[in-house]
N, C-alpha and C positions, 0 to 999 in steps of 0.2 A: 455556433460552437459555444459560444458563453453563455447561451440561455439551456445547451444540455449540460455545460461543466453546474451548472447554477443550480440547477435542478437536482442534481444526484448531491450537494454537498462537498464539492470538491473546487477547489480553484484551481485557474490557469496554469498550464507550466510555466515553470517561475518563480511560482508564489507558493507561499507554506502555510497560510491561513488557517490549513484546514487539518495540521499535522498533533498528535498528539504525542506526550512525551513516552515513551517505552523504556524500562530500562534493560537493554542489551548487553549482555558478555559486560559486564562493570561498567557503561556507561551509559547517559543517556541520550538517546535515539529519537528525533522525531519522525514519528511512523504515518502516511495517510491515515488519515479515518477510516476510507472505505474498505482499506485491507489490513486495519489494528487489528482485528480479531484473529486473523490469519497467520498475522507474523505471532501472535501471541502465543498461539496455539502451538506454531512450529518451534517457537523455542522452549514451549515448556515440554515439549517432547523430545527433547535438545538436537535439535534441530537449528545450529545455530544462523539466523540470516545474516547478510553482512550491508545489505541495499533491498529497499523497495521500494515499487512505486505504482500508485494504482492506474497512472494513465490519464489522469486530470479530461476526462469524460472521452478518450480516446482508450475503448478496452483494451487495443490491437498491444500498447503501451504498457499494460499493465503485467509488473512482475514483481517476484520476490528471489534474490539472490543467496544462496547458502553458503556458508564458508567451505563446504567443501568440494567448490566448484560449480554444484548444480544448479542450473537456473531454472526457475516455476512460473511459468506464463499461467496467468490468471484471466480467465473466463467468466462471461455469467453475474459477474457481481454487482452488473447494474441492473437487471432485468425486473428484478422486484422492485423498483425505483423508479419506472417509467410512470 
């Protein structure tokens, strides 16, 4: 498991090594790397998120939460990474 977390760029759960800062709804947010682009995306189409998490090399893990209510399981976003 920590030689796939190691590989895609992402660390353990637990650990935020790998998070970078966003700023959300007025504040700031550390977002995974593997899914900045994504939360970035959803809020500048205001789409406000409220949690994410890419799954720390566990895809099944990997989500983004919207303030209003919806949750976005995320897929696929290690596959170009193997």
């Amino acid at each position: 498991m920590k030689e796939l977390v190691k590989n895609r760029g992402c660390t353990p759960r637990g650990e935020y090594k790998c998070q970078i800062p966003m700023p959300i709804n007025g504040r700031i947010q550390g977002i995974d790397f593997c899914i900045a682009d994504i939360v970035a995306a959803l809020n500048a189409a205001n789409l406000t998120t409220i949690a994410s998490c890419c799954g720390h090399g566990n895809e099944k893990l990997a989500r983004i939460d919207l303030c209003d209510g919806r949750v976005l399981h995320i897929s696929g976003i290690f596959k170009d990474k193997q």
